[in-house]
LUMZATOR-221832 format. One line per 2 residues: number of its first residue (from 0); their letters; for each residue x, y, z of C-alpha. Coordinates in Angstrom, 3 decimals. Layout:
BEGIN
NUM> a> X Y Z | ... .
This chain:
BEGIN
0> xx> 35.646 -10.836 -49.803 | 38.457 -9.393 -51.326 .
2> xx> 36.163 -6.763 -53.459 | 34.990 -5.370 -49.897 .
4> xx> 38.468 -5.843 -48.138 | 39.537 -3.439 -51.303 .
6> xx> 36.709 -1.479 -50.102 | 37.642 -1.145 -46.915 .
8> xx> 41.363 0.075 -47.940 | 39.972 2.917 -50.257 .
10> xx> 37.972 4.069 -47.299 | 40.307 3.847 -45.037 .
12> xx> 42.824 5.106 -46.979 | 41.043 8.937 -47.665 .
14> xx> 40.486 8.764 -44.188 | 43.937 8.596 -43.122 .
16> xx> 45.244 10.859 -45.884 | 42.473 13.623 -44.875 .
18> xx> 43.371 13.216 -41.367 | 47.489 13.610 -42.137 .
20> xx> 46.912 16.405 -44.643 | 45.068 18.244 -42.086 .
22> xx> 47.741 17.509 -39.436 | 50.355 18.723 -41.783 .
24> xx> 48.909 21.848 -42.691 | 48.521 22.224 -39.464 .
26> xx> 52.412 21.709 -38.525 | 53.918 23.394 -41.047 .
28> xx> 51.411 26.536 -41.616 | 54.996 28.312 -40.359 .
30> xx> 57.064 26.679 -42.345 | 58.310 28.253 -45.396 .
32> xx> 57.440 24.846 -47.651 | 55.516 21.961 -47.618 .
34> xx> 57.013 18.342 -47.742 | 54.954 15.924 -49.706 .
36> xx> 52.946 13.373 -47.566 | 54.119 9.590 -47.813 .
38> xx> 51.120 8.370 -49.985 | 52.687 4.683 -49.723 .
40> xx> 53.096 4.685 -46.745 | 49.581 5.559 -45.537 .
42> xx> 48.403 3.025 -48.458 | 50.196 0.906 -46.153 .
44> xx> 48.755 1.750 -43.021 | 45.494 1.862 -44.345 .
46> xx> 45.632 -1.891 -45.480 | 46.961 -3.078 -42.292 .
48> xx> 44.264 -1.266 -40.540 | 41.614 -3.298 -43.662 .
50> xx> 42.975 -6.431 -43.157 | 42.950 -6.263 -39.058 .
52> xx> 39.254 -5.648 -38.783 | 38.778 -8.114 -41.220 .
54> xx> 41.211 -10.915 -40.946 | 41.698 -10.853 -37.252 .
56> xx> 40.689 -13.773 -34.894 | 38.406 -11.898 -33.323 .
58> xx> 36.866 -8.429 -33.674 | 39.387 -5.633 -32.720 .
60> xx> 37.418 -2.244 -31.295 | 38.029 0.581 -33.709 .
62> xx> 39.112 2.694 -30.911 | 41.938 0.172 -29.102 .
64> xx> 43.454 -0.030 -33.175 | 44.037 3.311 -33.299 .
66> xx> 44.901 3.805 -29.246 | 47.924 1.120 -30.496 .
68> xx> 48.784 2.734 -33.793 | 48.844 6.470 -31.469 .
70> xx> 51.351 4.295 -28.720 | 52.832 2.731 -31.576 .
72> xx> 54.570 6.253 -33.433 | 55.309 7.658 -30.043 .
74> xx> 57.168 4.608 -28.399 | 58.693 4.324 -31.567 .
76> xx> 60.668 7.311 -31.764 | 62.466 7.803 -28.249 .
78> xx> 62.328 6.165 -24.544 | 60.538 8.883 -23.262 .
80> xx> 57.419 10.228 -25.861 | 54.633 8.250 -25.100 .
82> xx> 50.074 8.093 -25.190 | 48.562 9.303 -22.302 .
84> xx> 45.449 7.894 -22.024 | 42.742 9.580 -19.275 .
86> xx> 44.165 7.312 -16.234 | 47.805 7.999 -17.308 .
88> xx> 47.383 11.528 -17.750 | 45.486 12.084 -14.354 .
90> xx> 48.423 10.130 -12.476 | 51.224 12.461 -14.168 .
92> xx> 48.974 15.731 -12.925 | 48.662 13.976 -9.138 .
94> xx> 52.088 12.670 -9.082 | 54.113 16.079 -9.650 .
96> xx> 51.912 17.515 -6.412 | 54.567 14.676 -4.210 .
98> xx> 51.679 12.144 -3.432 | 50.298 9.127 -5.207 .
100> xx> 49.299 5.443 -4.922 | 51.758 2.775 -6.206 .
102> xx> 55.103 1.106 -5.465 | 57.235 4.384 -5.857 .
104> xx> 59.333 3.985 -8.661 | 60.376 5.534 -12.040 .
106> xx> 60.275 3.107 -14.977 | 60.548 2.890 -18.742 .
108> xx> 60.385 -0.070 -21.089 | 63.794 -2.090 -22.121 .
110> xx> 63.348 -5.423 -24.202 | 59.800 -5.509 -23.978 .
112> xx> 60.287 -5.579 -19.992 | 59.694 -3.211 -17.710 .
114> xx> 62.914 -1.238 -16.756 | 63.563 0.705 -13.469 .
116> xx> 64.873 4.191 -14.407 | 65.049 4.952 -10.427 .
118> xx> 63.552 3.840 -7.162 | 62.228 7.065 -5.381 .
120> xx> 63.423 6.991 -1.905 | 61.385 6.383 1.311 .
122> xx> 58.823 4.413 -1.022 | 57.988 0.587 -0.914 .
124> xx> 60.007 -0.378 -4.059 | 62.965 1.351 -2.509 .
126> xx> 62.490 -0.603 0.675 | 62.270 -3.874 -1.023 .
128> xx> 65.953 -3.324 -2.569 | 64.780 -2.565 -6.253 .
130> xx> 67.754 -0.555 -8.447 | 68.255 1.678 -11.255 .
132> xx> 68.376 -0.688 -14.291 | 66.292 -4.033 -12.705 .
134> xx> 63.937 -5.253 -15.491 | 60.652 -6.553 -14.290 .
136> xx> 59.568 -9.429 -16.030 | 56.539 -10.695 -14.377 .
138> xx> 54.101 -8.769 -12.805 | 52.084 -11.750 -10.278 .
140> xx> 51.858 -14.530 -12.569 | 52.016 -12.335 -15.799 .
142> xx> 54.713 -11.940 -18.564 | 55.223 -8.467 -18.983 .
144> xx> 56.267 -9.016 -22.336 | 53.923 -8.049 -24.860 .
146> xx> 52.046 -5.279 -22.176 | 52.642 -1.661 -23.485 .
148> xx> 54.080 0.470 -20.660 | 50.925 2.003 -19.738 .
150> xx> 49.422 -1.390 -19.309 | 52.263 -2.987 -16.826 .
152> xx> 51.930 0.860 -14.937 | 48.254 0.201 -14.532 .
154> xx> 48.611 -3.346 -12.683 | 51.691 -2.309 -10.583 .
156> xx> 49.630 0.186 -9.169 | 46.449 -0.226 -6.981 .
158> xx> 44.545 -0.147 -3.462 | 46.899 0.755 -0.538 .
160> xx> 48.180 -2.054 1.466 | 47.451 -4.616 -1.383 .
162> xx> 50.365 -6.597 -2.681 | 51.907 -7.587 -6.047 .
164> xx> 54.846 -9.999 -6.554 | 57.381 -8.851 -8.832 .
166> xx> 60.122 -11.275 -10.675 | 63.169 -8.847 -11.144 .
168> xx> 66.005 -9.836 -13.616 | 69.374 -7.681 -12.361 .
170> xx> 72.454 -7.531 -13.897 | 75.658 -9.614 -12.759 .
172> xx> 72.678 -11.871 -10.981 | 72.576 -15.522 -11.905 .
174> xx> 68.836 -16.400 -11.937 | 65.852 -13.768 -11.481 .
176> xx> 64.560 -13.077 -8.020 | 60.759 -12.647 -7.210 .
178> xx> 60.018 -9.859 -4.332 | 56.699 -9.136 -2.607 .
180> xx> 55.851 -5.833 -2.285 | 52.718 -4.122 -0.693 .
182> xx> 51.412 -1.084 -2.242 | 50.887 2.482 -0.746 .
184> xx> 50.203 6.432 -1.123 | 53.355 7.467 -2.101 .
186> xx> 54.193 10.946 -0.234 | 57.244 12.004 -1.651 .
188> xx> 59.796 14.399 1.022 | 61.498 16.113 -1.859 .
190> xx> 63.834 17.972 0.246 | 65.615 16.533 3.534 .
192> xx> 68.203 18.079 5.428 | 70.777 17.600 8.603 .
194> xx> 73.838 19.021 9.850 | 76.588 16.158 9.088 .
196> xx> 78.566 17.708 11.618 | 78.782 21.427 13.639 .
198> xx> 79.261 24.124 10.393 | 78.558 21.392 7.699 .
200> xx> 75.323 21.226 6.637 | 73.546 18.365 4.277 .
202> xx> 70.764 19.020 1.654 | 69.479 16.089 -0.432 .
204> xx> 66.444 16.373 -2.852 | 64.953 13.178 -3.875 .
206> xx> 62.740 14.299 -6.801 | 62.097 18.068 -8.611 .
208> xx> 58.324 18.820 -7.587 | 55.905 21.779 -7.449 .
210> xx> 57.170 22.926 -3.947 | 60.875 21.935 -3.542 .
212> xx> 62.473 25.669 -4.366 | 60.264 26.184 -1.323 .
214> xx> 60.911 23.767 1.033 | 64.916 23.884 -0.145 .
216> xx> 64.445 27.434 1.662 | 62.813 26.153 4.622 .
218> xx> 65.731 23.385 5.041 | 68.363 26.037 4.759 .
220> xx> 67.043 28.070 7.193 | 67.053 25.628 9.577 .
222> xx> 70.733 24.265 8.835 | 71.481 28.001 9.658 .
224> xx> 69.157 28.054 12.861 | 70.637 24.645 14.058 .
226> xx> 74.358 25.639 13.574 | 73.560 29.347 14.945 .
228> xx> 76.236 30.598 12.868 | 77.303 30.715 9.140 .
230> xx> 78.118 27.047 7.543 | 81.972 25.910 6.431 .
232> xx> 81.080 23.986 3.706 | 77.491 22.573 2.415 .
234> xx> 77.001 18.931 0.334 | 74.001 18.787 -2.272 .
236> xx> 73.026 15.306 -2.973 | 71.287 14.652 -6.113 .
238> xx> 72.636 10.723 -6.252 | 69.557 8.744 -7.258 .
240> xx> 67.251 11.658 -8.134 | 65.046 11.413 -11.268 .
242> xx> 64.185 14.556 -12.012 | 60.799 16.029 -12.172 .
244> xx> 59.686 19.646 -12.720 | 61.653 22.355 -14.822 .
246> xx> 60.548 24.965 -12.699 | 61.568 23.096 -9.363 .
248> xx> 65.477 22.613 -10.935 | 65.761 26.264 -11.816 .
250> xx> 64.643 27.760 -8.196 | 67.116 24.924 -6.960 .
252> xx> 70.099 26.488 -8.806 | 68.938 30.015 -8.479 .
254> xx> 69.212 29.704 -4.701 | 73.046 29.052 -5.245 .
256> xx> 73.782 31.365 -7.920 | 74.361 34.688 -8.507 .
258> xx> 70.839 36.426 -9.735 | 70.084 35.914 -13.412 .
260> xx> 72.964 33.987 -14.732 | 71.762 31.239 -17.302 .
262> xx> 70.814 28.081 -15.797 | 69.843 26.279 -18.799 .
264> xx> 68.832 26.661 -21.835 | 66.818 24.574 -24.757 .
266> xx> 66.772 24.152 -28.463 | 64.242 22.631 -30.629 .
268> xx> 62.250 23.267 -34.159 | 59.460 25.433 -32.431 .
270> xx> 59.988 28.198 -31.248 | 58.555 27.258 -27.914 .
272> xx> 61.018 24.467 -27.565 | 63.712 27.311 -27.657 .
274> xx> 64.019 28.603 -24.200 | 66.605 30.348 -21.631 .
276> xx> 66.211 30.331 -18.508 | 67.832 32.341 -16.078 .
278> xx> 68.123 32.581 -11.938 | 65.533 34.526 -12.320 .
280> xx> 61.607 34.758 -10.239 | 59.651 34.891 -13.512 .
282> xx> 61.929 31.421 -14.175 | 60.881 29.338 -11.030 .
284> xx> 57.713 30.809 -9.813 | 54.043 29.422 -11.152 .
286> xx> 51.723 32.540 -11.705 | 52.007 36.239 -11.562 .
288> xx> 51.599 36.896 -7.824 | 53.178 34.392 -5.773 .
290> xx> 56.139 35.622 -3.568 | 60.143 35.086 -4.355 .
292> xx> 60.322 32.211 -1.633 | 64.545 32.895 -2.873 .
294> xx> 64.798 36.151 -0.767 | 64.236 34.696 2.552 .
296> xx> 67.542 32.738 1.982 | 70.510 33.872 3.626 .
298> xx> 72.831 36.353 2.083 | 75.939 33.539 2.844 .
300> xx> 74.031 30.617 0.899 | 75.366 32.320 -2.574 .
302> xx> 79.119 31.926 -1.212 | 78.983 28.850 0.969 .
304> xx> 81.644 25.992 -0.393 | 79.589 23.575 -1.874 .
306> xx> 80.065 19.532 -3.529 | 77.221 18.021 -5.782 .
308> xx> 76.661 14.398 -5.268 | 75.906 12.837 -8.455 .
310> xx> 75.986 9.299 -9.389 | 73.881 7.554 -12.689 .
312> xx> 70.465 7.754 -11.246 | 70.786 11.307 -11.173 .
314> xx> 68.921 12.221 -14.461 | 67.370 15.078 -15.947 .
316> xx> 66.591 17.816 -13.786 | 69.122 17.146 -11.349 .
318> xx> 71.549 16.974 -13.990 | 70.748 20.491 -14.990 .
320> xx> 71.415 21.835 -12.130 | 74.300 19.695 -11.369 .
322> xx> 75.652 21.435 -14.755 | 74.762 24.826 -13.988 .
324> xx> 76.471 24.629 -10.414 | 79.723 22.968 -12.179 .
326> xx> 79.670 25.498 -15.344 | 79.298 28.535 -12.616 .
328> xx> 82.182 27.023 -10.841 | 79.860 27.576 -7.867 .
330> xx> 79.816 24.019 -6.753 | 82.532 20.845 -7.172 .
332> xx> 80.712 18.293 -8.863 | 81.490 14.763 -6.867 .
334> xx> 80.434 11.119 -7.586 | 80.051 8.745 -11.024 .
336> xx> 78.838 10.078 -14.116 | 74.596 11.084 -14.148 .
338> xx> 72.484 9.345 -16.366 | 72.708 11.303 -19.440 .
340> xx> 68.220 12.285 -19.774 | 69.062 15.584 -21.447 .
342> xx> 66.045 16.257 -23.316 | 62.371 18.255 -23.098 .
344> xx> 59.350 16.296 -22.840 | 56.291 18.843 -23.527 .
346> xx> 52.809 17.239 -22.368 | 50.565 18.135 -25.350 .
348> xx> 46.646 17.899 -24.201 | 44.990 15.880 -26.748 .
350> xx> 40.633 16.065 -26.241 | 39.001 13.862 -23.717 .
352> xx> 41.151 14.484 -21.070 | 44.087 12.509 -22.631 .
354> xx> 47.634 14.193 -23.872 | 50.648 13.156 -25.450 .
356> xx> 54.240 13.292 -24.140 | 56.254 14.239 -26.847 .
358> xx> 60.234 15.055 -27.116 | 60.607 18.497 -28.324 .
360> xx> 63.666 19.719 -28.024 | 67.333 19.063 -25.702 .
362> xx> 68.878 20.433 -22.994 | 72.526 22.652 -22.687 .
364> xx> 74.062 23.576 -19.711 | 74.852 27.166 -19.564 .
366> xx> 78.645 26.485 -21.435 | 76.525 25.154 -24.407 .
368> xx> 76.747 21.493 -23.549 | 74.594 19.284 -24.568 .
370> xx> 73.194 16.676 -21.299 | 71.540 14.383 -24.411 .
372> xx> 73.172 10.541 -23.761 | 76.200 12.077 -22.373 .
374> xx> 75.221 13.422 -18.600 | 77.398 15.771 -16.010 .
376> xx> 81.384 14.279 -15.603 | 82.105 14.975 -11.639 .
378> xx> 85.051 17.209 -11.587 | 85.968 14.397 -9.303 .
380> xx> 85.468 10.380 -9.192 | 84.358 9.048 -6.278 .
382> xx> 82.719 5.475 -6.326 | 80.732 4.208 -3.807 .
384> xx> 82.599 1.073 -2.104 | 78.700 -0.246 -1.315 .
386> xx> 77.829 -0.252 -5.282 | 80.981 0.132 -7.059 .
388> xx> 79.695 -3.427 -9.091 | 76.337 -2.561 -9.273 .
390> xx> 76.975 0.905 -10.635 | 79.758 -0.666 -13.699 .
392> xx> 76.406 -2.297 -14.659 | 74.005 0.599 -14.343 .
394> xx> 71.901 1.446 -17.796 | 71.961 4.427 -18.673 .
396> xx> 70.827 6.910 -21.231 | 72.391 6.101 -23.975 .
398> xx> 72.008 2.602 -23.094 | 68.187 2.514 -24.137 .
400> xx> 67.347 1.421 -27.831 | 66.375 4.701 -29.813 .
402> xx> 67.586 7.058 -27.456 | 67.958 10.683 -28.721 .
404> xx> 71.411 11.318 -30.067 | 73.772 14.157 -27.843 .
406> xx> 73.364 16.874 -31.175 | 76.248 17.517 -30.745 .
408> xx> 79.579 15.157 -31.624 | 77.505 13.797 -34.643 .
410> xx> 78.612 10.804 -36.427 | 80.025 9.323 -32.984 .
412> xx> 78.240 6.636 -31.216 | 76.602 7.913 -28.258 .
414> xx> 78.075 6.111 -24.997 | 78.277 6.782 -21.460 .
416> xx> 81.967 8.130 -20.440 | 84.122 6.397 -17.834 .
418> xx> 84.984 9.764 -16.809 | 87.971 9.106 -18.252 .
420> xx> 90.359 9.789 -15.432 | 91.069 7.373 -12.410 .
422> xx> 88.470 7.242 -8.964 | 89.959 9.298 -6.467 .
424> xx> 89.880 6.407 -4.063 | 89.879 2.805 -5.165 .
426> xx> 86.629 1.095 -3.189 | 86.295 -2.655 -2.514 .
428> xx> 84.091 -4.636 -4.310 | 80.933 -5.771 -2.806 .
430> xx> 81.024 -9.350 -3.904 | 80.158 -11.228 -1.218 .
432> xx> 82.957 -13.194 0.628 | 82.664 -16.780 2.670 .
434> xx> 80.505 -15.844 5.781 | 79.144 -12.619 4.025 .
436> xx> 75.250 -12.115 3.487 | 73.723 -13.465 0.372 .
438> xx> 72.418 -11.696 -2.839 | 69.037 -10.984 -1.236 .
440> xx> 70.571 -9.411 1.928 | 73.105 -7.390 -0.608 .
442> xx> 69.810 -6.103 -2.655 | 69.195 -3.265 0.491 .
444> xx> 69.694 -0.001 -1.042 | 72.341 2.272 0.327 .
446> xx> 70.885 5.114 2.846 | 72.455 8.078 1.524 .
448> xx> 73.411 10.572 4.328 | 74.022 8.204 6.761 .
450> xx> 77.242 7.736 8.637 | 78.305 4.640 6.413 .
452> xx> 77.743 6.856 3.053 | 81.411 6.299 1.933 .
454> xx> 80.812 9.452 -0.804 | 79.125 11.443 1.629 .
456> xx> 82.178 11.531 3.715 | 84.735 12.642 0.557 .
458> xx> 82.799 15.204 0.213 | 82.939 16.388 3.680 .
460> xx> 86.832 15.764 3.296 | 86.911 18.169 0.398 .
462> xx> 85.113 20.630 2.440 | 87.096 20.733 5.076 .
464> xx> 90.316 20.996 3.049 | 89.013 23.859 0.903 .
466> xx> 88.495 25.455 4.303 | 91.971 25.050 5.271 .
468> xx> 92.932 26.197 1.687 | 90.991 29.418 2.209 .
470> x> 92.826 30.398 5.552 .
């Protein structure tokens, strides 16, 4: 037994090594020296993978042992790289077109659990009360622990109008709480707009996706149309938004900003991962020949006062343009401090329709500042009465185990900033009182834009007093 485990290990082992030799060729053909392969460390492997297929309880598939070892590298080095297997990979390409089946909500894994990153809005998970930071720790009558992310994805999502019963674990909560919620296409309205009031128009954008630079124009337009006159003051709210597509944040900014200033740029070790990107066409637009949707904007929407709402679901895309608006001094930036998701994932197609999401490099505002575990500051702190508890106990960024460090203030422990400067009003708690509705009933989310949306209504303040400023 032993003699053909020992076998097994040799085998395995020039397997391996001829696979990683040819993978590091391969990596650093550019570089100008090689770096010796870890020989002991693929020993290693390659006796774990000997004594698996013959030690095990029960036969193990070659294919799901090296699926897990592929999941097990990428989930080992940040949050956010991860295996895309053919199902996976197909949802990512359907979901950035604003329409696919599930419960609507951005997740990662925290403790083994399932970890909301950010209910999109209008969806059934946001409906049901679910928040930024809830770990789900049963999915029906199943542990989550143990499932790879991929795997818990799978079962939350399914057949329209089916249901799935979630047990949710929440922060500042005394026991878990199970919710029922019933599945659905998710079609995602990444732009909405109103006037708040006559000459004060209202943008929000719920999630970065192939067509929001285009439908931001539309919205505008019609703020315009419906106030039949140039706006006082504009509010873009970004509170709660995920992020999504690169190209979608740039047009986004460029439609605010002066043509060809830096937006953003990136830095990694390839040169690919080093980019700049400007308020430029060639910047937003996908493929040579479509139309600058930008230059049916009106000529006022560069100079309109403006306030960013921001608050720590905003994350990743919305924090680069929250950051490009702030470093422009084009826009005041109002709220709690974003979620700090400042770095590149590049989808790298692997064969048989499968890829890998891979961290390659971080983001810098156009000042040089790195988004990395840190987020936007608002210029000013405004806390939503509604959440002010909830949001103390948001996770964020550099909350998650083996997050990628800022780059920037090394040797310091990555943490989110308290802004460091007093709110500029002091909101009531939302504990409830005697008579007051319990923990369930408190678990609605807040409906941003409405007339209640405490936030929403300092930055119409602001507005109106830089107006009065200006005369």
């Amino acid at each position: 037994m032993r003699s053909k485990l020992h076998q097994i290990v040799l085998v395995l082992a020039g397997v391996v090594t001829g696979i990683f030799l040819s993978l590091h060729f391969s990596a650093v053909a550019n570089k100008d020296a090689l770096t010796p392969l870890p020989v002991e460390e693929l020993r290693a492997f390659a006796e774990v993978y000997g004594r698996i297929k013959s030690d095990y309880v029960e036969p193990v598939d070659d294919k799901k042992l090296i699926t897990e070892a592929i999941n097990g590298m990428l989930t080992g080095l940040d949050p956010h790289s991860a295996y895309l297997d053919q199902e996976a990979y197909k949802e990512l390409q359907v979901g950035t077109q604003g329409e696919f089946g599930g419960l609507g909500i951005e997740v990662g894994m925290e403790d083994g659990f399932v970890k909301v990153i950010s209910p999109i809005e209008d969806t059934p998970a946001h409906r049901a009360g679910l928040k930024a930071g809830d770990l789900i720790i049963k999915l029906d009558d199943t542990s989550v622990k143990g499932m790879s992310l991929n795997e818990a994805v799978k079962r939350m999502r399914g057949k329209p109008n089916t249901q799935i019963t979630l047990t949710v674990l929440r922060k500042g909560e005394a026991k878990p709480f199970v919710v029922t919620i019933t599945r659905a296409i998710i079609k995602i309205q990444s732009v909405k707009s109103k006037l708040i009031e006559p000459d004060y128009g209202y943008i929000r954008i719920t999630q970065f996706q192939e067509h929001t630079g285009e439908n931001l124009v539309k919205a505008v337009q019609n703020l315009y149309k419906q106030n039949e006159r140039d706006l006082k003051g504009l509010v873009l709210d970004l509170r709660n938004d995920p992020g999504g597509l690169l190209n979608g944040a740039v047009a986004v900014a460029a439609a605010f900003l002066p043509k060809d200033v830096l937006v953003v740029y990136t830095d990694g070790r390839t040169a690919d991962a080093k980019m700049r990107l400007t308020a430029s066409a060639e910047n937003y637009l996908r493929g040579p020949y479509r139309r600058d949707y930008l230059k049916d904007l009106p000529t006022q929407v560069k100079s309109v006062p403006m306030v960013v709402l921001v608050n720590g679901g905003t994350a990743s895309a919305s924090e680069i343009v929250a950051g490009a608006l702030q470093d422009h001094k084009r826009a005041v930036v109002m709220g709690t401090p974003t979620f700090g998701k400042g770095s590149v994932q590049t989808i790298l197609p692997l064969g048989n329709n499968t890829a890998i999401k891979l961290t390659t490099a971080r983001y810098y505002t156009p000042s040089g500042r790195s988004i990395q575990a840190k987020g936007i500051e608002p210029d000013i702190l405004v806390e939503d009465p509604a959440s002010s508890d909830f949001e103390a106990l948001r996770l964020r960024e550099a909350d998650l185990e083996r997050h990628l460090s800022n780059g920037q203030d090394e040797g310091k422990k990555d943490k989110p900033s308290p802004a460091g400067k007093e709110p500029a009003a002091s909101p009531q708690s939302d504990k409830p009182k005697d008579g007051a509705p319990d923990s369930a009933e408190r678990r609605k989310p807040t409906e941003f834009g409405s007339k209640d949306d405490y936030q929403l209504t300092q930055a119409l303040n602001l507005l109106k007093g830089l107006n009065i400023i200006a005369k």
